[in-house]
PDB file of N, CA, C and O in Angstrom:
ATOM      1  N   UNK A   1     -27.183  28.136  -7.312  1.00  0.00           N
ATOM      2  CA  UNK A   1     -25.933  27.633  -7.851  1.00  0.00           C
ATOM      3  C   UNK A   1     -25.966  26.112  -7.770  1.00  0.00           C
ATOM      4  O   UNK A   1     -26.311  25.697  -6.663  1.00  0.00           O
ATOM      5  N   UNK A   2     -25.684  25.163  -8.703  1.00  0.00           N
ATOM      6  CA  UNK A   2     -25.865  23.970  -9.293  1.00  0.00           C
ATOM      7  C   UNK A   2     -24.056  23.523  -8.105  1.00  0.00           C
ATOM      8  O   UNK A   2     -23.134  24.137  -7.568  1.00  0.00           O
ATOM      9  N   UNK A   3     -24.406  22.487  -8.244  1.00  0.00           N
ATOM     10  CA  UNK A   3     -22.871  21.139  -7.472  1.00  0.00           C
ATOM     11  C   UNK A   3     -21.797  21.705  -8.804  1.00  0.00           C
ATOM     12  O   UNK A   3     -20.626  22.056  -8.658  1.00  0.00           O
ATOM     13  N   UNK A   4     -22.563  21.673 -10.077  1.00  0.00           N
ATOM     14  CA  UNK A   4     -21.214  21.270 -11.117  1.00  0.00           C
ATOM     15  C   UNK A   4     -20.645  22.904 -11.038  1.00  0.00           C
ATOM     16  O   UNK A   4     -19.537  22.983 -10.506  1.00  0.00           O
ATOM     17  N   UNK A   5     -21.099  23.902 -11.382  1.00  0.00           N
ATOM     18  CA  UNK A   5     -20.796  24.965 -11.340  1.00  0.00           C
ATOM     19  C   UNK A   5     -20.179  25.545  -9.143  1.00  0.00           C
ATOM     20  O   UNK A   5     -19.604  26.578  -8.801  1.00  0.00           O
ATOM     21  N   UNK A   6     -20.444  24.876  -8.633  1.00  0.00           N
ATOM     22  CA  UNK A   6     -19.581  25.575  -7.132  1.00  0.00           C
ATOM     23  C   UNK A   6     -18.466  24.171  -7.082  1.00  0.00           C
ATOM     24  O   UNK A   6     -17.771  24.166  -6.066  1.00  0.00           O
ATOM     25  N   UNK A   7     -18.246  23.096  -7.974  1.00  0.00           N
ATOM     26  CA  UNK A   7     -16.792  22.726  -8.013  1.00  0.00           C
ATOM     27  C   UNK A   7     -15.990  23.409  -8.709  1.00  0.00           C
ATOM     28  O   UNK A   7     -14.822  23.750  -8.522  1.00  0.00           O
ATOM     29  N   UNK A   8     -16.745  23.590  -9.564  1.00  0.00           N
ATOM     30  CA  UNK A   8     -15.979  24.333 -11.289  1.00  0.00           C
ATOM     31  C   UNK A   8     -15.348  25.611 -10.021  1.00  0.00           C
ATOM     32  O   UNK A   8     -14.174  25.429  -9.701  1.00  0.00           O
ATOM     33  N   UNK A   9     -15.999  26.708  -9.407  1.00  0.00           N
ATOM     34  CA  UNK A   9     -15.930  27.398  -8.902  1.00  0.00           C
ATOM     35  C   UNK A   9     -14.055  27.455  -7.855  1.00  0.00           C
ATOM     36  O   UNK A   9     -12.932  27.958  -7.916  1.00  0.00           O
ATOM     37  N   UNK A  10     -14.898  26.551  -7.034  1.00  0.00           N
ATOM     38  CA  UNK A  10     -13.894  25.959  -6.476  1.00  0.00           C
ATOM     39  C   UNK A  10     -12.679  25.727  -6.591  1.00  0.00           C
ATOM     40  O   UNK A  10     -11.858  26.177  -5.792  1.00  0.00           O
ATOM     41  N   UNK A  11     -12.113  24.389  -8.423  1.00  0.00           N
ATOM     42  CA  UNK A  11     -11.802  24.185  -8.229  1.00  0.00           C
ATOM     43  C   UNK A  11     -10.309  25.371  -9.041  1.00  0.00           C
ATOM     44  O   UNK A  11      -9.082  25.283  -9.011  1.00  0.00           O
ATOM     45  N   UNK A  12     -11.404  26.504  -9.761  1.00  0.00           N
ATOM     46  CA  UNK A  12     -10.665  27.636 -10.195  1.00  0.00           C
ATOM     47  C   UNK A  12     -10.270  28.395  -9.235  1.00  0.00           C
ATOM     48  O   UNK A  12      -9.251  28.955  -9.640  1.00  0.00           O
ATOM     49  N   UNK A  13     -10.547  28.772  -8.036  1.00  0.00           N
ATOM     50  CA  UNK A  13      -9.632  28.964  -6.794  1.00  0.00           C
ATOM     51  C   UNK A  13      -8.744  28.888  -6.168  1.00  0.00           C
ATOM     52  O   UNK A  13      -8.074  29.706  -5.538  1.00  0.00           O
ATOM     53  N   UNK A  14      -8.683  27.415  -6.390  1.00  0.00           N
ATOM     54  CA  UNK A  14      -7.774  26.636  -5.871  1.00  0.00           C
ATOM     55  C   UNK A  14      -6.429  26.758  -6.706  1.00  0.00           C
ATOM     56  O   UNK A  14      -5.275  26.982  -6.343  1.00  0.00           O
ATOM     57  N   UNK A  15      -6.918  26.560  -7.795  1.00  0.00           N
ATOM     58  CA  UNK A  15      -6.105  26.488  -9.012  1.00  0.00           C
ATOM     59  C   UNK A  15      -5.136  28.092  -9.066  1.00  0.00           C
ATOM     60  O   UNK A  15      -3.915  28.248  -9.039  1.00  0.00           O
ATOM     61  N   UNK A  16      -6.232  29.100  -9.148  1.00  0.00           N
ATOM     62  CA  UNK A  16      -5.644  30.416  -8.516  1.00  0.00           C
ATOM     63  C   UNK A  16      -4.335  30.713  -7.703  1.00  0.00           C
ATOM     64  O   UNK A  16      -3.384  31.440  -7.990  1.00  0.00           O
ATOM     65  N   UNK A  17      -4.624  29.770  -6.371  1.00  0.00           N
ATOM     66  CA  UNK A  17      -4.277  30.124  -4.728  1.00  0.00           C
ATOM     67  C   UNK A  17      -2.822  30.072  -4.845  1.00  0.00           C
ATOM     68  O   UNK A  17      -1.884  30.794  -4.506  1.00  0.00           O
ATOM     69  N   UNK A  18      -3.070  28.263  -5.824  1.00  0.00           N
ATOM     70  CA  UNK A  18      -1.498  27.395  -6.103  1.00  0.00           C
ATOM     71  C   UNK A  18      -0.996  28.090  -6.814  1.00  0.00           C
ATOM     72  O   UNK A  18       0.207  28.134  -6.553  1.00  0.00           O
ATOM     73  N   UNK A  19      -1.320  28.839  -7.806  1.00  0.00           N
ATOM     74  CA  UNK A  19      -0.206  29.533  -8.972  1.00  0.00           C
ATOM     75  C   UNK A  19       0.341  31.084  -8.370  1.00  0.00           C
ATOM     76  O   UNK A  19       1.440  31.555  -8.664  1.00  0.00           O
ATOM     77  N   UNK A  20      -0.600  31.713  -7.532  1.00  0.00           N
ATOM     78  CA  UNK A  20      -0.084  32.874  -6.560  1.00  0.00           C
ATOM     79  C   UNK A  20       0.791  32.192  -4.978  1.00  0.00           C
ATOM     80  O   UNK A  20       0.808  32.874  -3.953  1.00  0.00           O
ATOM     81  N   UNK A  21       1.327  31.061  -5.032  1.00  0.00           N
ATOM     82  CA  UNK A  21       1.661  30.962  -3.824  1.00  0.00           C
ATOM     83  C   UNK A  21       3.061  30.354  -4.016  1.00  0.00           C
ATOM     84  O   UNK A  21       3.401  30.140  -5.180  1.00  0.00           O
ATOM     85  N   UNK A  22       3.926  30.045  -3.013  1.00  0.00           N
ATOM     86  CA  UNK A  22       5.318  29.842  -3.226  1.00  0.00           C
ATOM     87  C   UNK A  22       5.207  28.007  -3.727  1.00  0.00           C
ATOM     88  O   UNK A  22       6.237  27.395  -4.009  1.00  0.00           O
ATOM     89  N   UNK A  23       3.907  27.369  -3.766  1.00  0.00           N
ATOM     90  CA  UNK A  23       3.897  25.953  -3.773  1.00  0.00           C
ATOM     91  C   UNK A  23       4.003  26.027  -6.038  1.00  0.00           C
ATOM     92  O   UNK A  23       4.351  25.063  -6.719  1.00  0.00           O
ATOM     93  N   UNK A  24       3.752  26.868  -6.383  1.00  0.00           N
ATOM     94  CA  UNK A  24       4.073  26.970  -7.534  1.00  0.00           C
ATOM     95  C   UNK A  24       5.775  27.201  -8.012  1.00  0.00           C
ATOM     96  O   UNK A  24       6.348  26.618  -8.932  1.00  0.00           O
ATOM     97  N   UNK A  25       6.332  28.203  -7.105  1.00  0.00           N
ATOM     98  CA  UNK A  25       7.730  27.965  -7.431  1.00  0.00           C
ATOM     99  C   UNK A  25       8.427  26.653  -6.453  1.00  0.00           C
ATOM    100  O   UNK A  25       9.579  26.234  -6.575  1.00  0.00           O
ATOM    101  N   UNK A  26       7.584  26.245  -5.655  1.00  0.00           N
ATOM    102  CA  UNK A  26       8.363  24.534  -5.342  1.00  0.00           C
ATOM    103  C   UNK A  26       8.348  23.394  -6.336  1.00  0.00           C
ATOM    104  O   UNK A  26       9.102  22.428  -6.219  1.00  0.00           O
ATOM    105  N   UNK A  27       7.427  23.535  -7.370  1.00  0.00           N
ATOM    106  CA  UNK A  27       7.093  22.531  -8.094  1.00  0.00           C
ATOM    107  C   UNK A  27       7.908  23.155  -9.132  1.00  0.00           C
ATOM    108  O   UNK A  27       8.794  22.350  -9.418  1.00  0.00           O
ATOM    109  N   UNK A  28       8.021  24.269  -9.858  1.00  0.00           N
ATOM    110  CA  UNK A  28       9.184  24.518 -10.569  1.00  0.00           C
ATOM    111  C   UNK A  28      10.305  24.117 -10.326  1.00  0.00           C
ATOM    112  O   UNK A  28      10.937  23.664 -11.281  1.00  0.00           O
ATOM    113  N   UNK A  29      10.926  24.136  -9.023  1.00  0.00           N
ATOM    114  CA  UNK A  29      12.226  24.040  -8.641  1.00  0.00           C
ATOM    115  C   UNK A  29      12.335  22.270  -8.581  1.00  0.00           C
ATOM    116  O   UNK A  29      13.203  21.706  -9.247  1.00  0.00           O
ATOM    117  N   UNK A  30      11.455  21.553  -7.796  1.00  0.00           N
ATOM    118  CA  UNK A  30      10.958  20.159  -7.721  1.00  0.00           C
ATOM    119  C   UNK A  30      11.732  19.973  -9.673  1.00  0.00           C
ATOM    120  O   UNK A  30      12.863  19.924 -10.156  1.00  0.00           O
ATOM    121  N   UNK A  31      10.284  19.926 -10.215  1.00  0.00           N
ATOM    122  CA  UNK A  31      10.886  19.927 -11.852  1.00  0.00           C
ATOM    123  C   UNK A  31      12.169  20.017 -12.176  1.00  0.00           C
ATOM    124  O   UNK A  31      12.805  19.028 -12.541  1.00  0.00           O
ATOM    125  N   UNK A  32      12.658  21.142 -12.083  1.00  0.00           N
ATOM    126  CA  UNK A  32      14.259  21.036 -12.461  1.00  0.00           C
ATOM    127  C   UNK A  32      15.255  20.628 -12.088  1.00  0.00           C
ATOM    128  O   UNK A  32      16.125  20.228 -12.863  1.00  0.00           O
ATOM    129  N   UNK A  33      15.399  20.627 -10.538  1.00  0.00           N
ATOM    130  CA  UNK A  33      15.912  19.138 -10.102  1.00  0.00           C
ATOM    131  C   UNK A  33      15.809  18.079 -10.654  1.00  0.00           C
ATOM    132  O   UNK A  33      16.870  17.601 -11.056  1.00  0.00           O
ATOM    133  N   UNK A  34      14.555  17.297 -10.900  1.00  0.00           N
ATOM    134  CA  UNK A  34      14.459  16.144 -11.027  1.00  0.00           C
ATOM    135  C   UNK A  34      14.475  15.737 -13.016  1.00  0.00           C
ATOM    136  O   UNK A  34      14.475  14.619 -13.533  1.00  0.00           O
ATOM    137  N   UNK A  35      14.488  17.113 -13.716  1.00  0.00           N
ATOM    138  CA  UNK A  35      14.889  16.990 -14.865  1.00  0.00           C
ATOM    139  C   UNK A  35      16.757  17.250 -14.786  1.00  0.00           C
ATOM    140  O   UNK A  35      17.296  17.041 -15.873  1.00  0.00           O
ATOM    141  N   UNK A  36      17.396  17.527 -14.025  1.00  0.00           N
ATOM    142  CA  UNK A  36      18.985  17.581 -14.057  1.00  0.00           C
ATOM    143  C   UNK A  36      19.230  16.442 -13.588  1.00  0.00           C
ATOM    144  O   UNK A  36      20.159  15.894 -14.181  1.00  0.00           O
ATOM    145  N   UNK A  37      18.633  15.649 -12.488  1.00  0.00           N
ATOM    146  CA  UNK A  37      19.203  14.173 -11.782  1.00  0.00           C
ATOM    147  C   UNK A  37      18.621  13.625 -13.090  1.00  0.00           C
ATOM    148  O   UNK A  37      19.571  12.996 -13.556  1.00  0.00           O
ATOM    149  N   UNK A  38      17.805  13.531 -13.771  1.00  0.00           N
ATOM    150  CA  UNK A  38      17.617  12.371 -14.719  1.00  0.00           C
ATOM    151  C   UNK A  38      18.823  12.568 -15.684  1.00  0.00           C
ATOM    152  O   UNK A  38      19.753  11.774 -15.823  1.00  0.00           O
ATOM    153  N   UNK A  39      18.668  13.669 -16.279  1.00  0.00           N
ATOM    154  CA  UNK A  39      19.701  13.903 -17.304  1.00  0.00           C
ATOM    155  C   UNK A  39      20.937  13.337 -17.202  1.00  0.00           C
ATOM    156  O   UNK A  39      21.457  12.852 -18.207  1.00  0.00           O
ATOM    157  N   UNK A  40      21.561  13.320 -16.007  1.00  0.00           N
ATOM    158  CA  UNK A  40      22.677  12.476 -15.568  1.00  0.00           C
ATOM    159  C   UNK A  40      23.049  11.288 -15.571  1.00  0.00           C
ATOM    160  O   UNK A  40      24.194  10.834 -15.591  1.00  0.00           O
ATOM    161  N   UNK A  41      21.280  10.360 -15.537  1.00  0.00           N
ATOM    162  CA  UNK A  41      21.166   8.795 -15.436  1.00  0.00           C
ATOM    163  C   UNK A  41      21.168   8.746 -16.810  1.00  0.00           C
ATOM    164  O   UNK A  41      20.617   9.631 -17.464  1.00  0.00           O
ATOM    165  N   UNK A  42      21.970   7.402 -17.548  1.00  0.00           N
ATOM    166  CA  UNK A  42      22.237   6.681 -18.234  1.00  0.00           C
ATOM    167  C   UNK A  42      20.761   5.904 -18.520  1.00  0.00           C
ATOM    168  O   UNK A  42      20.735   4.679 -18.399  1.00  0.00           O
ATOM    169  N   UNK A  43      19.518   6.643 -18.906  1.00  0.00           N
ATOM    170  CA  UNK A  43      18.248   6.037 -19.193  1.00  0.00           C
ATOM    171  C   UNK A  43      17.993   6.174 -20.854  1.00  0.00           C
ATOM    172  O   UNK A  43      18.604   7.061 -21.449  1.00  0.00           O
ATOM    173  N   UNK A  44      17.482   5.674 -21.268  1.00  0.00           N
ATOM    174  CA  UNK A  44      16.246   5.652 -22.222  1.00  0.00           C
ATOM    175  C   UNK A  44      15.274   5.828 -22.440  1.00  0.00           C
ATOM    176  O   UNK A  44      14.465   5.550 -21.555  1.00  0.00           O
ATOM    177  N   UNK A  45      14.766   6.387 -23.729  1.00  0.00           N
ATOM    178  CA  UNK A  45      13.390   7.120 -23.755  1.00  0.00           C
ATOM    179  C   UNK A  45      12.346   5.994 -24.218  1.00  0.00           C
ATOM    180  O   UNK A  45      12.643   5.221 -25.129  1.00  0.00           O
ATOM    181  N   UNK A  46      11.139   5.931 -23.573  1.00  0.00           N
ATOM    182  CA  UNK A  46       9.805   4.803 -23.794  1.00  0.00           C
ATOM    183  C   UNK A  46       9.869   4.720 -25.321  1.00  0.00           C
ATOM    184  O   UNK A  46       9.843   3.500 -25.479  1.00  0.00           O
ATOM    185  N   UNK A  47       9.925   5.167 -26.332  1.00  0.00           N
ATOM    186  CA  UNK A  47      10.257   5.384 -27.336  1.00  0.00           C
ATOM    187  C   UNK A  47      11.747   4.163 -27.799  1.00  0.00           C
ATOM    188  O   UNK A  47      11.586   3.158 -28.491  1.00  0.00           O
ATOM    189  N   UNK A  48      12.641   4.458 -27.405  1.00  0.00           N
ATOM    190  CA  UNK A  48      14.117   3.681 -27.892  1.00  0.00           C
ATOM    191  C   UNK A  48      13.748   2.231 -27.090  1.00  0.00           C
ATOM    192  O   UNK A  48      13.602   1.418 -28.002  1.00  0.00           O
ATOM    193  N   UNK A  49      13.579   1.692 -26.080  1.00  0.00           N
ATOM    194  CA  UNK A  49      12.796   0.794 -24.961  1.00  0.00           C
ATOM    195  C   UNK A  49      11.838   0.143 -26.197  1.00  0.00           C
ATOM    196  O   UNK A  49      12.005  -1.008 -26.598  1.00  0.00           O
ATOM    197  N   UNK A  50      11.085   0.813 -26.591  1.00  0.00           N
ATOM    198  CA  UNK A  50       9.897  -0.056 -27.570  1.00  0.00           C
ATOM    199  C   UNK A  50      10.527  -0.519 -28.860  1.00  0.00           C
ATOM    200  O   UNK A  50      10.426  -1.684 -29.245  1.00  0.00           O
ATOM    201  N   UNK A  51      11.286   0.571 -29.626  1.00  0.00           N
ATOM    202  CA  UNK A  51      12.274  -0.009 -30.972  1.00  0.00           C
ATOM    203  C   UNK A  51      13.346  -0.949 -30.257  1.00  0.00           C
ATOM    204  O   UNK A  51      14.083  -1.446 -31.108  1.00  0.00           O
ATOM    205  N   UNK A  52      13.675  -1.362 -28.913  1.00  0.00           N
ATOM    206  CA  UNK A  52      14.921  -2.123 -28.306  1.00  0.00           C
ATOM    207  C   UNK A  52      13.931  -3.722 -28.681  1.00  0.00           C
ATOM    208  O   UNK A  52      14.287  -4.745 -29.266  1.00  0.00           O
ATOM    209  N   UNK A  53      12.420  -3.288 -27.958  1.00  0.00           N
ATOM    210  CA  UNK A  53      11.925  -4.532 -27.849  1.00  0.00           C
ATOM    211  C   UNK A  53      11.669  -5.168 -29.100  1.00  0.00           C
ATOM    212  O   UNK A  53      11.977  -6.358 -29.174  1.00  0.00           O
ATOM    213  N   UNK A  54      11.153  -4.600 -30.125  1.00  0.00           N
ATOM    214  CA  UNK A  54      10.382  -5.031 -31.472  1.00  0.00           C
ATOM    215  C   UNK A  54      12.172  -5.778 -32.089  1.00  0.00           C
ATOM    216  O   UNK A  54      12.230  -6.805 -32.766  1.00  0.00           O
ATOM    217  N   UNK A  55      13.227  -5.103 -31.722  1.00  0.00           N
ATOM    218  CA  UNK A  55      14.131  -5.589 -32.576  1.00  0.00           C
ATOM    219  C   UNK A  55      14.509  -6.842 -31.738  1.00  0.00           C
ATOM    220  O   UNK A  55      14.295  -7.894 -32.340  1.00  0.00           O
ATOM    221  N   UNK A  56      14.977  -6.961 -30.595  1.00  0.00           N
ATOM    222  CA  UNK A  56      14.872  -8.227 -29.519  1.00  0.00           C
ATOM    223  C   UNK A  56      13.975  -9.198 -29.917  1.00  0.00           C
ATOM    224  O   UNK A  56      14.521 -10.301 -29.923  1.00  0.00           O
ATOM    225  N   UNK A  57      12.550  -9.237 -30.327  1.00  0.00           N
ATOM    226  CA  UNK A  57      10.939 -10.318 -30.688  1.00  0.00           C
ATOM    227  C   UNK A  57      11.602 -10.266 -32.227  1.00  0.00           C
ATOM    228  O   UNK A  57      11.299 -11.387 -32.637  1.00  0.00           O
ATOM    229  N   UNK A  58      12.109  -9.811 -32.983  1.00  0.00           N
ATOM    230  CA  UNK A  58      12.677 -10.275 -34.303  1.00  0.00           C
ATOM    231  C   UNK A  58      13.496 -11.507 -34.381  1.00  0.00           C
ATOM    232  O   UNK A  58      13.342 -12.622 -34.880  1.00  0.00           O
ATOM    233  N   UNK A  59      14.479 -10.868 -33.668  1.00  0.00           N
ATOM    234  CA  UNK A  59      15.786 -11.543 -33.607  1.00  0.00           C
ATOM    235  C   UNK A  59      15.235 -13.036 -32.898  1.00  0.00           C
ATOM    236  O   UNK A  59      15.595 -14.158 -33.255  1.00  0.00           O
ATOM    237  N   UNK A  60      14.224 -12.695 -31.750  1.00  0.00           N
ATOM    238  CA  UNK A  60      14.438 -14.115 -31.179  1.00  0.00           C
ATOM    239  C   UNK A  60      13.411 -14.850 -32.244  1.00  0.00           C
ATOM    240  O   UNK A  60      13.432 -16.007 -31.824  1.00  0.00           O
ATOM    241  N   UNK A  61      12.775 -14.842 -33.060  1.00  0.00           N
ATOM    242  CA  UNK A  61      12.214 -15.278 -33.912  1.00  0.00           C
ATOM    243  C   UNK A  61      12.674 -16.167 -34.629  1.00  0.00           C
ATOM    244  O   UNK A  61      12.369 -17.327 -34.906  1.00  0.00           O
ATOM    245  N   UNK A  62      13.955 -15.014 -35.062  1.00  0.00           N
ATOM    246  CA  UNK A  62      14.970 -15.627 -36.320  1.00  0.00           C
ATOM    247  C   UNK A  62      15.675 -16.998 -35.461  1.00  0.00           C
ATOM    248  O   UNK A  62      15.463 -18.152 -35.835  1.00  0.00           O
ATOM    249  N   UNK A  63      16.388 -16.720 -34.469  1.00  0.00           N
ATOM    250  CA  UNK A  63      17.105 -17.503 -34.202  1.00  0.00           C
ATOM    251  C   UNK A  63      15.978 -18.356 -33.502  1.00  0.00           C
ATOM    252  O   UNK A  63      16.472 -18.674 -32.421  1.00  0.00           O
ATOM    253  N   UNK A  64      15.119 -18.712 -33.559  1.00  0.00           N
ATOM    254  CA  UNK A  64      14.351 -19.989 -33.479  1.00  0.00           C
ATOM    255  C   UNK A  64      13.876 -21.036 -34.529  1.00  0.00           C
ATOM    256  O   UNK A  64      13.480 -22.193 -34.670  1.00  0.00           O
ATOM    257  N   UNK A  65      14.210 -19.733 -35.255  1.00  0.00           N
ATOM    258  CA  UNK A  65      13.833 -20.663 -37.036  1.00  0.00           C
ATOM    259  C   UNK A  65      15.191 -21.235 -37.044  1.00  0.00           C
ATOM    260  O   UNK A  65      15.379 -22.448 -36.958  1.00  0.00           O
ATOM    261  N   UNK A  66      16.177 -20.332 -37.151  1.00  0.00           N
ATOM    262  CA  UNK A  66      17.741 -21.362 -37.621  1.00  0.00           C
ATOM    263  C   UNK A  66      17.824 -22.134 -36.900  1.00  0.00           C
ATOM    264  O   UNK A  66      18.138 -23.150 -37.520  1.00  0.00           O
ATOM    265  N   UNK A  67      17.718 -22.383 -35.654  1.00  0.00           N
ATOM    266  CA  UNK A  67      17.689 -23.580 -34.408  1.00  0.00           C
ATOM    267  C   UNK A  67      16.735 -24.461 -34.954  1.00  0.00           C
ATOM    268  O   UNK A  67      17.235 -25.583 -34.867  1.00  0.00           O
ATOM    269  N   UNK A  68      15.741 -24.527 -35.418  1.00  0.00           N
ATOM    270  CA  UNK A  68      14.814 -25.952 -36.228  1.00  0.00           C
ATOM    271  C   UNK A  68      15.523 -25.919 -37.331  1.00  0.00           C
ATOM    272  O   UNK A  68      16.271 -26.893 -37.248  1.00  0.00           O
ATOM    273  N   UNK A  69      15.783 -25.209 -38.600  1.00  0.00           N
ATOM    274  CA  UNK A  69      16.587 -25.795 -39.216  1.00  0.00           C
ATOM    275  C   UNK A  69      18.237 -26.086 -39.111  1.00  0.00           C
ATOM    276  O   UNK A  69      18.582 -26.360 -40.260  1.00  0.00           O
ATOM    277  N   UNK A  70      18.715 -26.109 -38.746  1.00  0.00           N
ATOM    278  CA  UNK A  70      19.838 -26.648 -38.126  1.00  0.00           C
ATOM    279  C   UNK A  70      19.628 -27.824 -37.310  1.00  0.00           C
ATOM    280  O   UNK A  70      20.631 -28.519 -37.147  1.00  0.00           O
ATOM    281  N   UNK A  71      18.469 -28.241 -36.713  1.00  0.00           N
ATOM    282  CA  UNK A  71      18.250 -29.291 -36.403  1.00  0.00           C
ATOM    283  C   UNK A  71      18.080 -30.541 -37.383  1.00  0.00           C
ATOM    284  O   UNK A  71      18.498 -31.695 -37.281  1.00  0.00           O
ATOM    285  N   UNK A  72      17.290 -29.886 -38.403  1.00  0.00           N
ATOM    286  CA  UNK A  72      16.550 -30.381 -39.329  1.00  0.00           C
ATOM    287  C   UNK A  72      18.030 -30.880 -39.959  1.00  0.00           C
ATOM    288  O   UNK A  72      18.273 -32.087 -39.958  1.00  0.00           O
ATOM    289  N   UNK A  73      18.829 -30.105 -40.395  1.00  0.00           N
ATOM    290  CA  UNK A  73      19.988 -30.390 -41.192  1.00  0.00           C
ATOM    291  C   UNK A  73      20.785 -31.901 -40.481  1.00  0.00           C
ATOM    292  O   UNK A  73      20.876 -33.048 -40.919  1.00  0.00           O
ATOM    293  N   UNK A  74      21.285 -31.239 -39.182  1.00  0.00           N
ATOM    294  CA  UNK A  74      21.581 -32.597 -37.955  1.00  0.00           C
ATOM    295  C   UNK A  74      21.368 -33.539 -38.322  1.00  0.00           C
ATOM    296  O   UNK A  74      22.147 -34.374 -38.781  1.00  0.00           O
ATOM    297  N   UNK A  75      20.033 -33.594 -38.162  1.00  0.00           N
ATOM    298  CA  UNK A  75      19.278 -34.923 -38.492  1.00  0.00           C
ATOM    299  C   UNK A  75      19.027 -35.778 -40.435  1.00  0.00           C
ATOM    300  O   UNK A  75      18.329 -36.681 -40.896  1.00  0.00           O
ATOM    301  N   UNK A  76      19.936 -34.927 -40.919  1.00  0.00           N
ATOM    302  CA  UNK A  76      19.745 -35.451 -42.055  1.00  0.00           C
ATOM    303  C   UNK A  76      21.350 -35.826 -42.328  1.00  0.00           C
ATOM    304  O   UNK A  76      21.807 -36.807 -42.915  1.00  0.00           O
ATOM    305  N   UNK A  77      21.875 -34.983 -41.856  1.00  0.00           N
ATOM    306  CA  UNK A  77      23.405 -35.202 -42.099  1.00  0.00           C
ATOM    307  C   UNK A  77      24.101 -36.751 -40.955  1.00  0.00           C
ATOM    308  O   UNK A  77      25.034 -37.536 -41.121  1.00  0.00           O
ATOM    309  N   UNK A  78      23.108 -36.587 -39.896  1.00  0.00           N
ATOM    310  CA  UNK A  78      23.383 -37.710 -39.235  1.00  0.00           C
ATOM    311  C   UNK A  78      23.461 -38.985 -39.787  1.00  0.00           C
ATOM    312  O   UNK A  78      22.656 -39.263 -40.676  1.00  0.00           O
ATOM    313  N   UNK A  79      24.470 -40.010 -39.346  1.00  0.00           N
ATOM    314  CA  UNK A  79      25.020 -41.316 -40.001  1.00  0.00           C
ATOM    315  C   UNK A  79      23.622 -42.048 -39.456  1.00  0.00           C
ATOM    316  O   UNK A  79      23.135 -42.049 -38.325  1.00  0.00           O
ATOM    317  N   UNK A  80      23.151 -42.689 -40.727  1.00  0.00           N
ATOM    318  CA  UNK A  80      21.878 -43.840 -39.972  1.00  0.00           C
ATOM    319  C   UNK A  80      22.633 -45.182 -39.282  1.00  0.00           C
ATOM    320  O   UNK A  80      23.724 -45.453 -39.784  1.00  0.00           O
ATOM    321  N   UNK A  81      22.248 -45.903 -38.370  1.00  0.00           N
ATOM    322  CA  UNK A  81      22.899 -46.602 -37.810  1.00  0.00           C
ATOM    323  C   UNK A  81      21.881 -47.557 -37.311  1.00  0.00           C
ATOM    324  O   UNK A  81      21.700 -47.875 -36.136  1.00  0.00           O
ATOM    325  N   UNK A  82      20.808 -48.253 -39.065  1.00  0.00           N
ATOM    326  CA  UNK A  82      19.900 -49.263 -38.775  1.00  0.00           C
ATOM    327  C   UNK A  82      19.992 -50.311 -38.746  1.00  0.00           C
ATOM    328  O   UNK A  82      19.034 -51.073 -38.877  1.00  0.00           O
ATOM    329  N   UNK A  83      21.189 -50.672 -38.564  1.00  0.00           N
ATOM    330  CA  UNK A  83      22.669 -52.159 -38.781  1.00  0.00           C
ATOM    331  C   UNK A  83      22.420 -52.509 -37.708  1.00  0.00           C
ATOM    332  O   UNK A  83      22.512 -51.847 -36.674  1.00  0.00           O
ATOM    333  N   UNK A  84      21.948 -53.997 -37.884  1.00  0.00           N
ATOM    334  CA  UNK A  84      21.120 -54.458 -36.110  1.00  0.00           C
ATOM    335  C   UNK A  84      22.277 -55.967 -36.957  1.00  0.00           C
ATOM    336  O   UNK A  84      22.272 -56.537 -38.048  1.00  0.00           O
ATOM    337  N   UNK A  85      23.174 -56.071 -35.591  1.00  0.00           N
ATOM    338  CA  UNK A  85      24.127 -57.431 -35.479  1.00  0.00           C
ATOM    339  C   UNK A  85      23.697 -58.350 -34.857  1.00  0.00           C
ATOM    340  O   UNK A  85      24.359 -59.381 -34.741  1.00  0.00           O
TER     341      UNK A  85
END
């Protein structure tokens, strides 16, 4: 018997032991707990988080462009004041 085949062995045993033993209905119960406490929190999905960000890197885009031009404007609308007395 080869290393790869007595892990393989192994680790289907194991795998066995956990699904016949009460540590399989702890991790069920674990799970649904911790899918009812989330459900409760006021979160967001990685998904809505990524469309939050792409629209946030737009916006601050935009309003960096109108902030140079609006500067740009400022400065043109500004009174020249090259009147040396």
């Amino acid at each position: 018997m080869d290393m790869n085949t007595f892990f393989n062995d192994l680790q289907n045993k194991i795998s066995q032991a956990v699904q016949n033993s009460p540590a399989k209905d702890i991790e069920k119960n674990v799970k649904s707990m911790m899918t009812q406490g989330f459900s409760k929190l006021d979160l967001v999905t990685r998904e809505e988080f990524d469309v939050q960000t792409q629209v946030l890197a737009k916006t601050r885009a935009k309003l960096e462009t109108l902030e140079t031009r609006l500067a740009e404007l400022e400065a043109k609308a500004a009174p020249k004041s090259d009147i040396i007395i």
